[in-house]
VEXDODO-429316 format. One record per residue (C-alpha): z, y, x. Coordinates in nm, 4 decimals, m for minus. Each point is the difference from the previous one (the first is absolute). Layout:
<sites>
+----------+----------+----------+
:       c3 :       c2 :       c1 :
+----------+----------+----------+
:        Z :        Y :        X :
...
+----------+----------+----------+
</sites>
This chain:
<sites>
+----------+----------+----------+
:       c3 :       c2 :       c1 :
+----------+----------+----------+
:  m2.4897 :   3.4095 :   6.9151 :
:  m0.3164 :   0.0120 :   0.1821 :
:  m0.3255 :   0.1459 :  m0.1559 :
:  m0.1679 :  m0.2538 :  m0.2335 :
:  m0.3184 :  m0.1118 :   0.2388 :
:  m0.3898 :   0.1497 :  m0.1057 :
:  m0.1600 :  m0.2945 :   0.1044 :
:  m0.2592 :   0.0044 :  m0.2652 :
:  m0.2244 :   0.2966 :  m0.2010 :
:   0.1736 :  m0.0140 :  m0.3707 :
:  m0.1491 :  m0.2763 :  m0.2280 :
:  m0.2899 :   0.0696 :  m0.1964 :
:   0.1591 :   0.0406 :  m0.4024 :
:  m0.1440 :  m0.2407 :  m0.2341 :
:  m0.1504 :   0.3287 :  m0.2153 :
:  m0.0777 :   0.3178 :   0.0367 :
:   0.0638 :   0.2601 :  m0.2753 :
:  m0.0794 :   0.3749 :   0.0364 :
:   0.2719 :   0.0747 :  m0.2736 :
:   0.3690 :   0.1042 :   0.1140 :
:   0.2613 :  m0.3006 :  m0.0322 :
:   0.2379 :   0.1209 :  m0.2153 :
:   0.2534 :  m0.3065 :  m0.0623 :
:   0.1849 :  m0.1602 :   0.2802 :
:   0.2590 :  m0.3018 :  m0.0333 :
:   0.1859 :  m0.0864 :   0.3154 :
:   0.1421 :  m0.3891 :   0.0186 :
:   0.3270 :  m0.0395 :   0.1709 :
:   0.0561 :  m0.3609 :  m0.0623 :
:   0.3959 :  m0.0753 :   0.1446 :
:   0.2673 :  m0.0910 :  m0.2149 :
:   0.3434 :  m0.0760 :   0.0182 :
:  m0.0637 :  m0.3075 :  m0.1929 :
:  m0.2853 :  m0.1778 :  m0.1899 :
:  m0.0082 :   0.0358 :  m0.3654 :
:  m0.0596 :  m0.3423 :  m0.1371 :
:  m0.3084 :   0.1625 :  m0.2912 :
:  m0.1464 :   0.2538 :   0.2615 :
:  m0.3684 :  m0.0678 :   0.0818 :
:  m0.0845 :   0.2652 :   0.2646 :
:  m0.0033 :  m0.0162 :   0.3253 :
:   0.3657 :   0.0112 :   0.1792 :
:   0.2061 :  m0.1353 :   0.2153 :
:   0.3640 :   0.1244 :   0.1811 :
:  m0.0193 :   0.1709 :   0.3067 :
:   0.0834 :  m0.2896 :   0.2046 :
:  m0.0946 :   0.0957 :   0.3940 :
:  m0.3043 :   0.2589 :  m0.1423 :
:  m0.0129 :   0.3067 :   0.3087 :
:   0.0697 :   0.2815 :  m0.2729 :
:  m0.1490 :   0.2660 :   0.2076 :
:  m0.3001 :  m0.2197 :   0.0393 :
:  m0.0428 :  m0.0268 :  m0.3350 :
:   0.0206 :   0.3610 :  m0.0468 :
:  m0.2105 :   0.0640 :   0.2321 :
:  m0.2948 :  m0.2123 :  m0.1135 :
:   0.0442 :   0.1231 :  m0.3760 :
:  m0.1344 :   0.3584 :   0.1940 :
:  m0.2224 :  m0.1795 :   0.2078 :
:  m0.1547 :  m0.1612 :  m0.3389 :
:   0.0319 :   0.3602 :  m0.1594 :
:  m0.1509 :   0.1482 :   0.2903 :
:  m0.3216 :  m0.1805 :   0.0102 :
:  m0.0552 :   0.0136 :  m0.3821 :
:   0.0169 :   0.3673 :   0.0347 :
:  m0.2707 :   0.0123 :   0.2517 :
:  m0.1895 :  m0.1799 :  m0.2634 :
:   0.0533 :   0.1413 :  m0.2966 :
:   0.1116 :   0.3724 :  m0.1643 :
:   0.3933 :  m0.0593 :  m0.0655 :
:   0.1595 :   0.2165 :  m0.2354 :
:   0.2345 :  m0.1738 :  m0.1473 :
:   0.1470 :   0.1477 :  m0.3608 :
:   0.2033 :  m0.2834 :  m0.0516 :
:   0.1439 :  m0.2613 :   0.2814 :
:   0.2014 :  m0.2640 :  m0.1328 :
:   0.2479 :  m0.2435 :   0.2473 :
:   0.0189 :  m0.3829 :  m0.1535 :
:   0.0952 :  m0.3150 :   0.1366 :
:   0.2087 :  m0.1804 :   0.1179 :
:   0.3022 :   0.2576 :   0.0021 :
:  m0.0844 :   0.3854 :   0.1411 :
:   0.2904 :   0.1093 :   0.0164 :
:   0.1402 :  m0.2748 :   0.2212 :
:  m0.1458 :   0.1803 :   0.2891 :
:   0.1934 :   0.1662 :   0.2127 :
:   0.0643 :   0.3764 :   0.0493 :
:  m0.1591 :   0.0199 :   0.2922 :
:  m0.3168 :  m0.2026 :  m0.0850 :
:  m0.0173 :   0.2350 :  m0.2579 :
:   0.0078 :   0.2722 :   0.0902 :
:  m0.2637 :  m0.0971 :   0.2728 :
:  m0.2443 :  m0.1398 :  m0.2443 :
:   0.0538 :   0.3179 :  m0.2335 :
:  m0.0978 :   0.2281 :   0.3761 :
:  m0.2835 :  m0.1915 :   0.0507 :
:  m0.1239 :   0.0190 :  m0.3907 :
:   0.0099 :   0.3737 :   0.0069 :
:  m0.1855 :  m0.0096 :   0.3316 :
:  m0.2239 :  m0.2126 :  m0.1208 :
:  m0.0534 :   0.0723 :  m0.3679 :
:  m0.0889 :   0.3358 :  m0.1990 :
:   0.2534 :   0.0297 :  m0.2764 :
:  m0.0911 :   0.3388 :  m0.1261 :
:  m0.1017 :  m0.1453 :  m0.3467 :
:   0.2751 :  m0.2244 :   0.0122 :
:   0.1620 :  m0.0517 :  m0.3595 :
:   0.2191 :  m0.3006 :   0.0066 :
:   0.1549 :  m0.2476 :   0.2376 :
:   0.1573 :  m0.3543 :  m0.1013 :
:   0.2376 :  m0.1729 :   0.2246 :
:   0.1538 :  m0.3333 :  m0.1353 :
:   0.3265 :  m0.0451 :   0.0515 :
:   0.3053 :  m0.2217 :  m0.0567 :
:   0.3756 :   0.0380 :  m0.0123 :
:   0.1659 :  m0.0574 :   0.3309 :
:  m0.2763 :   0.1087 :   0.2061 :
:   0.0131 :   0.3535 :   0.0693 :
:   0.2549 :   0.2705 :   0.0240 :
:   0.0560 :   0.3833 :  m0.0749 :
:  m0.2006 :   0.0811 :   0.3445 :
:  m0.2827 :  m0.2284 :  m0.0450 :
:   0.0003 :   0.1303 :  m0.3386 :
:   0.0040 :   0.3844 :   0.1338 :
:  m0.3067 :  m0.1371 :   0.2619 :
:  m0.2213 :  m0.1483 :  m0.2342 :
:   0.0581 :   0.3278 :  m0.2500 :
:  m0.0929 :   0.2330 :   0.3181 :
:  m0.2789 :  m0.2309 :   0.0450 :
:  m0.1676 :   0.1014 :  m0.3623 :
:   0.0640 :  m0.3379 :  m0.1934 :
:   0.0578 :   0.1374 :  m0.3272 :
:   0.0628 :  m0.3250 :  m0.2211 :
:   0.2187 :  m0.3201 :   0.0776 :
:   0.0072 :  m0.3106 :  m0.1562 :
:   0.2932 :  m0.2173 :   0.0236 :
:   0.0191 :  m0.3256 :  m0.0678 :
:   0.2802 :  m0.0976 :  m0.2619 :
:  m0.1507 :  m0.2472 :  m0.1664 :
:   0.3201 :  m0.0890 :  m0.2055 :
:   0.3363 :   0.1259 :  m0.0349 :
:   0.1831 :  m0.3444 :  m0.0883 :
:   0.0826 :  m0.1922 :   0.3294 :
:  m0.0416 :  m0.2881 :  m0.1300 :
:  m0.3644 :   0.0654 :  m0.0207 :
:  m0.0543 :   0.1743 :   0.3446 :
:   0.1273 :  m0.3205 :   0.1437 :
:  m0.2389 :  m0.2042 :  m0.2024 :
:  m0.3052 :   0.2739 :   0.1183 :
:   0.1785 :  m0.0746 :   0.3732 :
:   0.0482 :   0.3810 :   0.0012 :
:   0.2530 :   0.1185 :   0.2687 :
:   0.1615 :   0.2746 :  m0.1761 :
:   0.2544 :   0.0520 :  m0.2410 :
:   0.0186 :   0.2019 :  m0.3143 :
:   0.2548 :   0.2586 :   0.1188 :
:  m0.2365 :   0.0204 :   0.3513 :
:  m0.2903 :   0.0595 :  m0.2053 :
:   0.1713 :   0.2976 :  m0.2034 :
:   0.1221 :   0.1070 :   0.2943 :
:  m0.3810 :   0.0254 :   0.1736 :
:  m0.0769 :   0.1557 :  m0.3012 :
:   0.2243 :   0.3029 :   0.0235 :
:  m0.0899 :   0.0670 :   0.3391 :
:  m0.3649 :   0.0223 :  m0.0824 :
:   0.1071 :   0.2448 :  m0.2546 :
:   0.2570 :   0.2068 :   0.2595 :
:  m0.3555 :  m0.0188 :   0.2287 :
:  m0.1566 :   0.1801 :  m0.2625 :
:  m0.3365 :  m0.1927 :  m0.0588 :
:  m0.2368 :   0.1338 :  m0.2268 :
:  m0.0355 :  m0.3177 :  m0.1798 :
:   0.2489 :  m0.3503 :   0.0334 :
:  m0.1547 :  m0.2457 :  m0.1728 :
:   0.1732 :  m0.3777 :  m0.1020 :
:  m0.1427 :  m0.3113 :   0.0352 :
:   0.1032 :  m0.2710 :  m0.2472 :
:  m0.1045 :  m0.3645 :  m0.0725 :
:   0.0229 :  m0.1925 :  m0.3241 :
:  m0.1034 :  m0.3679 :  m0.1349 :
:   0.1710 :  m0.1495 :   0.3210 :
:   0.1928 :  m0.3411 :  m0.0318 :
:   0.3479 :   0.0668 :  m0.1605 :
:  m0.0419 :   0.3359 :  m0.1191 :
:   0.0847 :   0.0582 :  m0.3691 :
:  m0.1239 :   0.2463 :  m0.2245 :
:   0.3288 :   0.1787 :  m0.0279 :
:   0.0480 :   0.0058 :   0.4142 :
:  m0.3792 :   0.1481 :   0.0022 :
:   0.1460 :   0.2665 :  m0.2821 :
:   0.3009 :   0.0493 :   0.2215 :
:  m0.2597 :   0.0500 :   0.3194 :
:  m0.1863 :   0.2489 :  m0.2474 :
:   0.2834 :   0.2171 :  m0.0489 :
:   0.1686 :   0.0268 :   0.3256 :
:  m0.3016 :   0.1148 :   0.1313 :
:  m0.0417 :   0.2664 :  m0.3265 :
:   0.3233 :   0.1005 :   0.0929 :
:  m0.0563 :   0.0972 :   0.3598 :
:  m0.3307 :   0.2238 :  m0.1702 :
:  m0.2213 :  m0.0884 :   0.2995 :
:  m0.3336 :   0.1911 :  m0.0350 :
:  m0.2194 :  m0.3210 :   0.0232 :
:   0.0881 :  m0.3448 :  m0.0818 :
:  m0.2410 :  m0.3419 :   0.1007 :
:   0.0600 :  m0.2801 :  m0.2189 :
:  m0.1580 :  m0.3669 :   0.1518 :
:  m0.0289 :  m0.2826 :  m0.1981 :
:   0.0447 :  m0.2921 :   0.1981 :
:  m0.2756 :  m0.1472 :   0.1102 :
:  m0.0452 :  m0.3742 :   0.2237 :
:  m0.2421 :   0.0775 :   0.3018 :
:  m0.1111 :  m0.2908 :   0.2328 :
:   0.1511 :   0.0016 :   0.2592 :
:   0.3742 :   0.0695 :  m0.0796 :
:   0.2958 :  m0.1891 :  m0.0615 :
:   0.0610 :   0.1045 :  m0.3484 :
:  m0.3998 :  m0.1591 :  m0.0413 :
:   0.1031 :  m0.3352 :   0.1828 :
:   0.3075 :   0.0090 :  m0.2786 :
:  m0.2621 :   0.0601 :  m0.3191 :
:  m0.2506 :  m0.2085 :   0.1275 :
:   0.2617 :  m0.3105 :  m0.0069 :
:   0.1139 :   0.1200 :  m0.3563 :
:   0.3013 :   0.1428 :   0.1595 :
:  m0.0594 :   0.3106 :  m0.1267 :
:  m0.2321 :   0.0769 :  m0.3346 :
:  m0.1640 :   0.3176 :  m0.1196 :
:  m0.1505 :   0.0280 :  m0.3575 :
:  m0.1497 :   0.4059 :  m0.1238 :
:   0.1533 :  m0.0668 :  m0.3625 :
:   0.3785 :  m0.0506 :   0.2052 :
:  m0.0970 :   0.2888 :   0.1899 :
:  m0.1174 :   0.2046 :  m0.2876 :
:   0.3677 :   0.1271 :  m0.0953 :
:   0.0847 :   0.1554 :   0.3308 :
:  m0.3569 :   0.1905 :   0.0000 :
:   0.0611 :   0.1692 :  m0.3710 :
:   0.3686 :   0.0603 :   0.0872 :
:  m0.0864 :   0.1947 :   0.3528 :
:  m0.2721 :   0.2002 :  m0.1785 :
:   0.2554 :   0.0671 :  m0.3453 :
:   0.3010 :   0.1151 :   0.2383 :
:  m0.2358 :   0.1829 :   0.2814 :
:  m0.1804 :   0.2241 :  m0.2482 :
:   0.3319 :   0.0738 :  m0.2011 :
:   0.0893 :   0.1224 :   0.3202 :
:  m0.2587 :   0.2684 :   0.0723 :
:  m0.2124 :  m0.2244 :   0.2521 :
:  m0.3653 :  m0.0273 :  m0.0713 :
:  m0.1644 :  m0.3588 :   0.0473 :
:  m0.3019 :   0.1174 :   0.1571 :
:  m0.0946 :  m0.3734 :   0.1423 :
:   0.1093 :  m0.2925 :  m0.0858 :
:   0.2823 :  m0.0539 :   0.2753 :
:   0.0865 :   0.3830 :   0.0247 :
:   0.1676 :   0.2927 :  m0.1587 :
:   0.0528 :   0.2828 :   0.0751 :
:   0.1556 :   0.3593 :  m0.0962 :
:  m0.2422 :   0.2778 :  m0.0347 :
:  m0.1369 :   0.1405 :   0.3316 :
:   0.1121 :  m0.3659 :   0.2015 :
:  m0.2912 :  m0.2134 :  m0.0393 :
:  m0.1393 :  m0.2334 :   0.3338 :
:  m0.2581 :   0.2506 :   0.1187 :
:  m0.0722 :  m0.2904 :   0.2381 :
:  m0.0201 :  m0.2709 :  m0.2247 :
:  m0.2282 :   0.1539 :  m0.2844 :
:  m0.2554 :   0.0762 :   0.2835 :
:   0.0188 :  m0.4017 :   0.0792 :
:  m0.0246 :  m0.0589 :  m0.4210 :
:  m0.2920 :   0.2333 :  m0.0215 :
:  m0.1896 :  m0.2008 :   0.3121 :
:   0.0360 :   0.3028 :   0.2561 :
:  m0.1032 :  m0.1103 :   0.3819 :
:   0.3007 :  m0.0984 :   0.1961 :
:   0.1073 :  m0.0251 :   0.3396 :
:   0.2372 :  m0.2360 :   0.1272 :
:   0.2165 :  m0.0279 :   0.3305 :
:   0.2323 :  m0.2956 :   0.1556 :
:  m0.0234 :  m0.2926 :   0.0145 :
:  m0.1023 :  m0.1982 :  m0.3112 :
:  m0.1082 :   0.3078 :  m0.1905 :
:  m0.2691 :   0.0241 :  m0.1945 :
:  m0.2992 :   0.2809 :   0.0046 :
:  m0.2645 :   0.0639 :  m0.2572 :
:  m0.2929 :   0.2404 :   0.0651 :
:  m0.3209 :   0.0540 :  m0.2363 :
:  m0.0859 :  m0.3732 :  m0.0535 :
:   0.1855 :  m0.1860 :   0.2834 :
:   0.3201 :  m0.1011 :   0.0301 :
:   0.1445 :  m0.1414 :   0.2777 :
:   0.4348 :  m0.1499 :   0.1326 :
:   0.0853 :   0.0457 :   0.3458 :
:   0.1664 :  m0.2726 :   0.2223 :
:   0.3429 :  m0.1225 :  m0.1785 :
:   0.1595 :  m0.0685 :   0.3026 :
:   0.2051 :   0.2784 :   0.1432 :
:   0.0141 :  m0.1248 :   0.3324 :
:  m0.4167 :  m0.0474 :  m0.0288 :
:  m0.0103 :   0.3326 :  m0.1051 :
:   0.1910 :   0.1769 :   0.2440 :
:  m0.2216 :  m0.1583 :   0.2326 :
:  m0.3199 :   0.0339 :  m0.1555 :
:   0.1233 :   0.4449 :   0.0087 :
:   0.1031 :  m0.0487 :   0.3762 :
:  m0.3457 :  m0.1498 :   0.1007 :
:  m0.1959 :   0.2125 :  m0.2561 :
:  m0.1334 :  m0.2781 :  m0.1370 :
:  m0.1030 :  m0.0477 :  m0.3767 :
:   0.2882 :  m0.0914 :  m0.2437 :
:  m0.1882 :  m0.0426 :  m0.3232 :
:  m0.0614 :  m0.3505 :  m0.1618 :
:  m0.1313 :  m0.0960 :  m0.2970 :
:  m0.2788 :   0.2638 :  m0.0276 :
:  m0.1206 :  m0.0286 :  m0.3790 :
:  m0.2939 :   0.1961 :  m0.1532 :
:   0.1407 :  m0.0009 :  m0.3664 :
:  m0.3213 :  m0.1000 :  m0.2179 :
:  m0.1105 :   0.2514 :  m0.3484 :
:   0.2150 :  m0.3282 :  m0.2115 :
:   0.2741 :   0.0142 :   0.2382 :
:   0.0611 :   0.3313 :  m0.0308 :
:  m0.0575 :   0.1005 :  m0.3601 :
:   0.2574 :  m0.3181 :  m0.0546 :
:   0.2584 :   0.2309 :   0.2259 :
:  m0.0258 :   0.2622 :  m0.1915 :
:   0.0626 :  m0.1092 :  m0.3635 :
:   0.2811 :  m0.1751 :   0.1187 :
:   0.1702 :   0.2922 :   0.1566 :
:  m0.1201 :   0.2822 :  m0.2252 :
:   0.0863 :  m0.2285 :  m0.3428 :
:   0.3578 :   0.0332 :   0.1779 :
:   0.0339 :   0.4021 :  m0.0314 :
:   0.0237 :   0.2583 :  m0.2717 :
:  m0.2854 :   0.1411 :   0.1223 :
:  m0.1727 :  m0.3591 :  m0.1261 :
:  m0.3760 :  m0.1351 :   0.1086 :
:  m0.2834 :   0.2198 :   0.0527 :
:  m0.2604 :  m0.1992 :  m0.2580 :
:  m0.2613 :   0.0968 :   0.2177 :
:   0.1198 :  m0.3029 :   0.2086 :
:  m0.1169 :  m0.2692 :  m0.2468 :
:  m0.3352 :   0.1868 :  m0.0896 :
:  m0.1843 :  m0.2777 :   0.1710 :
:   0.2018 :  m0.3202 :  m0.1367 :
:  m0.2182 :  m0.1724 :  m0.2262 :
:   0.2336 :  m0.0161 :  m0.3584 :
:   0.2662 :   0.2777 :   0.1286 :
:  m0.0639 :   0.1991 :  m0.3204 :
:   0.0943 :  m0.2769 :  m0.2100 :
:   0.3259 :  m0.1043 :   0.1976 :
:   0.0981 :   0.3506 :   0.0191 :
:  m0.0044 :   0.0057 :  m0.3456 :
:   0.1663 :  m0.3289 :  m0.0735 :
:   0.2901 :   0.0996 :   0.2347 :
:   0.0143 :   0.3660 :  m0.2335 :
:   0.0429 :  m0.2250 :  m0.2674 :
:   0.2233 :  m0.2125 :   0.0998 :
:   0.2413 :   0.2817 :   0.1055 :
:   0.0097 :   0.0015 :   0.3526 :
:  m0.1504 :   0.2877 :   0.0901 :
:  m0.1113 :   0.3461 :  m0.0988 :
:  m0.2511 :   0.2308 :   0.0578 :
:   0.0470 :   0.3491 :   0.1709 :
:  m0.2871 :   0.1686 :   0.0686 :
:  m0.2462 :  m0.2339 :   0.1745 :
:   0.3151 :  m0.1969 :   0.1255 :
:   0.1645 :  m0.3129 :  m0.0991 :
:   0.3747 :  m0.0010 :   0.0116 :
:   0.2236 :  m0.3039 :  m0.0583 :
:   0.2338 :  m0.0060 :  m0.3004 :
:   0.3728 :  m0.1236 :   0.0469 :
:  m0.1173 :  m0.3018 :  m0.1178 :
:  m0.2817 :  m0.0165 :   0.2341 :
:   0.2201 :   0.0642 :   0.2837 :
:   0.1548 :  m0.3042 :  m0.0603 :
:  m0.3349 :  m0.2028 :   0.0416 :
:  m0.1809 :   0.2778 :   0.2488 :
:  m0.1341 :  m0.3277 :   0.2624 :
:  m0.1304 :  m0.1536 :  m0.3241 :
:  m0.1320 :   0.2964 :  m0.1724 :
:  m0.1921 :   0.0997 :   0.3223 :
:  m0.1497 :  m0.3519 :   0.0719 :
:  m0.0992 :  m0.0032 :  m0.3675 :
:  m0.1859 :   0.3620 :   0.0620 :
:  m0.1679 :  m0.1156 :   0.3084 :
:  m0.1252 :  m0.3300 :  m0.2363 :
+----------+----------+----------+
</sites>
């Protein structure tokens, strides 16, 4: 392949920060197939120039290096389907990272996966690489409802994907699971629950289906196809918190649990509002005050690296409201509950805070507010009512 073309100086970023980045997400957005409830940006491979793509992902990395201080401690691969790249793409985007990047304070690295799309060697690359957590995507273990979540796996290829990320020897496997979806009873979510137990992963995501615009499965609910009500849904939350704690995992935010020593490095930064940068195409980057999505067009975006031309959109200064709204939604979420100090200037806050104590759901540690089991159930509502 020839060398991607200078033409123009590096784009100007849309901030400047004099702090070290310490968060970096990389967006990989191929799949084998669309999932019919999946909101982010994806698409399959279809004629995409893998090496191209590679190749601008370092470009992109590249120039935000000359802009900012990257020192990543935790880098985290989403999308779209990571591990559906190939071996060699890989391991070319992995020699170009450690070019690129310093990862001397390095303390985790994510990489999504899902069964059928890697083997033992990719697995032994990516380990060799530094990732030290994968996520897989199960989502269920009854076929029946992988077909309905138009998941391309089966059960016994899932369990299979599983042992080899054990036999790989990652640090940390984690599950992902999904509940409330159409069809599932409580007894196949209990099932889900302890098949998962039983494999004693170290980390295990539990996603309670949700209908985003722009998917099938929100076409299907917004004809009445499909319905969703929280007091149906309310059973499969208790029983997933009941079963997961008996089982020595700690539920340390709403959707996650984890054994001691396993929690999302990379995801409590992103609950506690820490600046992130992200690469690819679609992904999204949040620095100081500003937050900005670049291009979600793959093809736009190899071309925008190739030509060194700009591939943000949607540059958003995030406004005082904006932002203190962000972070009692996402902090109410975690154990480590919401800083009060971030509804000192609300006009009535004391009074709501204390309604919501009363009412039972939440509790005060230290100068924090943490939601109750109860609360948990009702964390959207409990945070709007906060915010008044």
């Amino acid at each position: 392949m020839p060398d991607i073309p200078h033409i123009n100086p590096a784009p100007t970023a849309p901030v400047t920060t004099d702090a070290s980045l310490q968060h970096l997400y990389v967006h990989i957005p191929f799949c084998h197939k669309i999932c019919p409830y999946c909101s982010f940006y994806k698409h399959t491979p279809g004629n995409t120039d893998m090496a191209a793509f590679v190749e601008a992902l370092a470009t992109e990395l590249e120039t935000r290096a000359s802009q900012f201080t990257l020192a990543p401690k935790t880098i985290y691969f989403g999308g779209g389907t990571p591990s559906l790249l190939s071996r060699t793409h890989l391991s070319r985007l992995f020699e170009r990272m450690h070019d690129i990047l310093d990862l001397s304070a390095l303390q985790e690295w994510t990489f999504e996966a899902n069964p059928r799309t890697f083997t033992p060697e990719k697995l032994q690359l990516m380990r060799d690489a530094g990732v030290s957590r994968v996520s897989l995507g199960v989502q269920s273990w009854r076929p029946e409802q992988l077909k309905v979540l138009g998941r391309d796996h089966s059960p016994d290829e899932a369990r299979t994907a599983y042992e080899q990320l054990r036999a790989a020897d990652f640090p940390t496997v984690n599950v992902d699971l999904m509940f409330a979806h159409p069809g599932q009873a409580l007894e196949h979510w209990r099932d889900d629950l302890e098949q998962t137990i039983a494999l004693a992963p170290d980390h295990i995501s539990t996603y309670n289906l949700t209908y985003e615009e722009d998917t099938e499965f929100f076409d299907k609910f917004s004809k009445g196809e499909f319905h969703q009500d929280a007091d149906d849904d309310a059973p499969f939350f208790e029983l997933m918190v009941e079963r997961l704690g008996a089982a020595g995992f700690d539920n340390y935010e709403i959707s996650n649990h984890a054994r001691p020593g396993h929690r999302s490095q990379h995801n409590a930064a992103y609950w506690a509002g820490a600046d992130f940068l992200g690469i690819g195409p679609g992904a999204v980057s949040t620095i100081g005050r500003t937050r900005w999505t670049n291009l979600p067009d793959t093809a736009k975006f190899i071309e925008s690296m190739q030509f060194r031309r700009a591939a943000e959109t949607d540059i958003e200064p995030l406004s005082e409201s904006a932002w203190i709204m962000e972070r009692v939604a996402l902090e109410l979420r975690t154990d480590t509950g919401l800083a009060l100090t971030r509804l000192s200037n609300l006009e009535g806050a004391d009074q709501r805070v204390d309604a919501m104590l009363e009412a039972g759901h939440v509790t005060q540690k230290g100068q924090s507010l943490v939601l109750t089991r109860s609360g948990k159930l009702l964390a959207d509502e409990v945070a709007a009512y906060l915010l008044g």
